[in-house]
VMD Tcl script that draws the C-alpha trace (Angstrom):
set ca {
  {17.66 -7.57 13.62}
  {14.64 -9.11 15.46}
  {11.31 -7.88 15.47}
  {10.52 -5.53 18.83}
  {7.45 -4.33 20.31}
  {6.88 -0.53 18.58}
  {8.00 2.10 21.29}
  {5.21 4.97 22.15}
  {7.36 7.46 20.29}
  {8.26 5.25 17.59}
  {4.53 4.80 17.35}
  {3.53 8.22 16.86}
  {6.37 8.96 14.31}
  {4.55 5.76 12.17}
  {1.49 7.34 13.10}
  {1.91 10.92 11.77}
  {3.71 9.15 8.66}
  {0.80 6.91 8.23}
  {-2.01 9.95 8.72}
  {-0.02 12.21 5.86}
  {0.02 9.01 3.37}
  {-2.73 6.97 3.64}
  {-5.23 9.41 6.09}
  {-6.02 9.74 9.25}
  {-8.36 6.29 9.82}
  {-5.23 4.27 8.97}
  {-3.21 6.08 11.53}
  {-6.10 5.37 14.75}
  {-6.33 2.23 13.41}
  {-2.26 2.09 13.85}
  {-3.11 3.85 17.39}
  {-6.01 1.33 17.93}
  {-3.52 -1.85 17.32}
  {-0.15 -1.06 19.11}
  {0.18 -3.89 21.22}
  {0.01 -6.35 17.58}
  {2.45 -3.71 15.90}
  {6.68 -5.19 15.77}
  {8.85 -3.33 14.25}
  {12.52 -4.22 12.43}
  {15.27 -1.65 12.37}
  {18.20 -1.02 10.15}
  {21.41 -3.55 10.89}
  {22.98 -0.36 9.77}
  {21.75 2.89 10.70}
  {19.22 1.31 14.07}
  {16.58 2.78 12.26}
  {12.69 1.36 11.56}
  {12.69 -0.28 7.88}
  {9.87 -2.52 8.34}
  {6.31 -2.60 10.45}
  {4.37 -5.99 10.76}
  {1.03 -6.62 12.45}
  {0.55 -9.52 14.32}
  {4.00 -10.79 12.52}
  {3.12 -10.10 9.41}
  {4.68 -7.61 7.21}
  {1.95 -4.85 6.69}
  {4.79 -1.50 5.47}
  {7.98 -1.08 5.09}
  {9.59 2.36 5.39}
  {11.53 3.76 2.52}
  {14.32 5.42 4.42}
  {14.86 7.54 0.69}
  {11.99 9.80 1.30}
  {11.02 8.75 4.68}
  {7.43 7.13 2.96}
  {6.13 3.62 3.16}
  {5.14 0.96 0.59}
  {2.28 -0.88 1.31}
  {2.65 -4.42 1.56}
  {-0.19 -6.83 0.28}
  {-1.46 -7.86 3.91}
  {-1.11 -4.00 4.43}
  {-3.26 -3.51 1.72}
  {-5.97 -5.38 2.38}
  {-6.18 -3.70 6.01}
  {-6.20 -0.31 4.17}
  {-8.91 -1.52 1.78}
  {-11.06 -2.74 5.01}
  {-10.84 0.75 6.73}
  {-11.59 2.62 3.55}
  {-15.00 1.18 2.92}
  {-16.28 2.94 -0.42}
  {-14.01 6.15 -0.38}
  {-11.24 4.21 -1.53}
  {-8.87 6.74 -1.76}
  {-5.77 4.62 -1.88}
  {-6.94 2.55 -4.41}
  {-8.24 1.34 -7.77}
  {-10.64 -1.42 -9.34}
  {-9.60 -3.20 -12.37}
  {-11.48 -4.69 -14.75}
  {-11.94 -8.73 -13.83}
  {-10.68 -9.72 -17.10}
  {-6.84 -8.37 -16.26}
  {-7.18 -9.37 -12.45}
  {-5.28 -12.33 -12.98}
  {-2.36 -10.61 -14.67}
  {-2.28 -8.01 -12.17}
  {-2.27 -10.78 -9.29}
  {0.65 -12.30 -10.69}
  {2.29 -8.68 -10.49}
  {1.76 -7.26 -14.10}
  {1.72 -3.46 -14.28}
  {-1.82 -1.96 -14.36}
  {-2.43 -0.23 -17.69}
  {-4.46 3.10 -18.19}
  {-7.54 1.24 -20.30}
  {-8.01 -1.31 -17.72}
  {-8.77 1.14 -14.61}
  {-12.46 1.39 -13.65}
  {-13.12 5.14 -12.34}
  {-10.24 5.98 -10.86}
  {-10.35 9.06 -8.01}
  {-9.17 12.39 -9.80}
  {-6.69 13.03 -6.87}
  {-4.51 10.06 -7.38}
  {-1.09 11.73 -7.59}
  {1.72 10.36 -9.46}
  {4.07 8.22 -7.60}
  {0.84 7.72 -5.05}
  {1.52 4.38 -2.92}
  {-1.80 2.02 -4.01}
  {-3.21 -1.10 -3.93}
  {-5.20 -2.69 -6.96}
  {-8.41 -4.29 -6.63}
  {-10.97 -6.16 -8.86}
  {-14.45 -6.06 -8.82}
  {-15.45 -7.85 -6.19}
  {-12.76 -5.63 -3.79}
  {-10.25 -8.15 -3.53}
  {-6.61 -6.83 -3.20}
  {-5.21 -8.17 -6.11}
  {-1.55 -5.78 -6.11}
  {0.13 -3.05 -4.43}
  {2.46 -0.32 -6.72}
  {2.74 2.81 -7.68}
  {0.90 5.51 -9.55}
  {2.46 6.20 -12.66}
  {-0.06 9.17 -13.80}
  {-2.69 11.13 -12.23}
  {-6.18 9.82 -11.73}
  {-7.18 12.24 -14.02}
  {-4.88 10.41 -16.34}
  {-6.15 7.40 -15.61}
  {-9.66 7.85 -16.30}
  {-8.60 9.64 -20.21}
  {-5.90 7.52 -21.26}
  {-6.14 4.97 -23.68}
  {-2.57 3.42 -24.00}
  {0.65 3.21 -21.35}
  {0.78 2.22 -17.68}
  {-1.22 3.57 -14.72}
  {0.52 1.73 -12.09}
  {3.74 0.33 -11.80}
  {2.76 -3.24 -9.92}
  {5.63 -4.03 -7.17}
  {4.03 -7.16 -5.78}
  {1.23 -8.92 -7.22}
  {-1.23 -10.90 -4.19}
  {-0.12 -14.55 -6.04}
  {3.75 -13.86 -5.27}
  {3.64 -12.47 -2.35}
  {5.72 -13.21 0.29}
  {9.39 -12.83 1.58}
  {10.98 -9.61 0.79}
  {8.00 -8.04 0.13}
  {7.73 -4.49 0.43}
}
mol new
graphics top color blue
foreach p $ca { graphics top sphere $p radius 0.5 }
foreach p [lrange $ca 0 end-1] q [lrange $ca 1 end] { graphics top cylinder $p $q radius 0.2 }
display resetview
């Protein structure tokens, strides 16, 4: 299906979905933005799958649990509203950054401070030093985890910022 113009309703449904995942400056900055925001829906069930910003691909909606997964591009806009809190994300040490850009999984020894109240299965995106968005996965352990583990993964990469691209989400 082509890509519409989001409705008002279908905007605050993102919205409120947005606010209870990510927080509530990523959903004004959704509210902020309509007129950029297209949506795609379903060829089977009508329903929105995917949600690009000025046509490109910033979340796609996992109809399984009704959550999104970040894209890259949608990523780096979450990274740009959360300034220093960085709640939705980590920092990896620069000496991995390249393996995690080509989509390698992050492991536990390789996070730099992680937030305590990273949940597992938490949607994030992966950053090195510098801030750049180098992936976008999920949590495998806790923050807590994170910061006291020595060996296994801390999140599972799904697209790494070299590859990129079509399908993504």
């Amino acid at each position: 299906m082509p890509v519409e113009a989001v409705s008002p309703v279908d905007a605050r449904v993102l919205e409120a979905i947005a606010a209870l995942q990510f927080g509530k400056h990523f959903a004004a900055f959704l509210h902020d933005n309509r007129p950029r925001i297209g949506v795609e829906r379903s060829k089977n069930t009508g329903k929105i799958r995917f949600v690009y910003l000025d046509g490109e691909l910033v979340l796609v909606l996992r109809p399984e649990e009704g959550f999104f997964s970040l894209s890259v591009a949608g990523a780096r806009v979450l990274n740009g509203l959360e300034g220093d809190a960085m709640v939705n994300g980590i920092v990896v040490l620069d000496e991995v950054a390249e393996f995690v850009k080509d989509g390698k999984n992050v492991f536990a020894k390789h996070v730099v401070d992680p937030l305590a109240s990273i949940r597992p299965s938490q949607e994030l995106y992966v950053c090195d030093g510098k801030r750049e968005v180098l992936a976008v996965g999920k949590a495998v352990v806790s923050g807590r985890d994170m910061r006291h583990l020595k060996r296994g993964v801390a999140v599972a990469t799904r697209h790494g910022a070299r590859k990129a691209g079509k399908g993504e989400g």
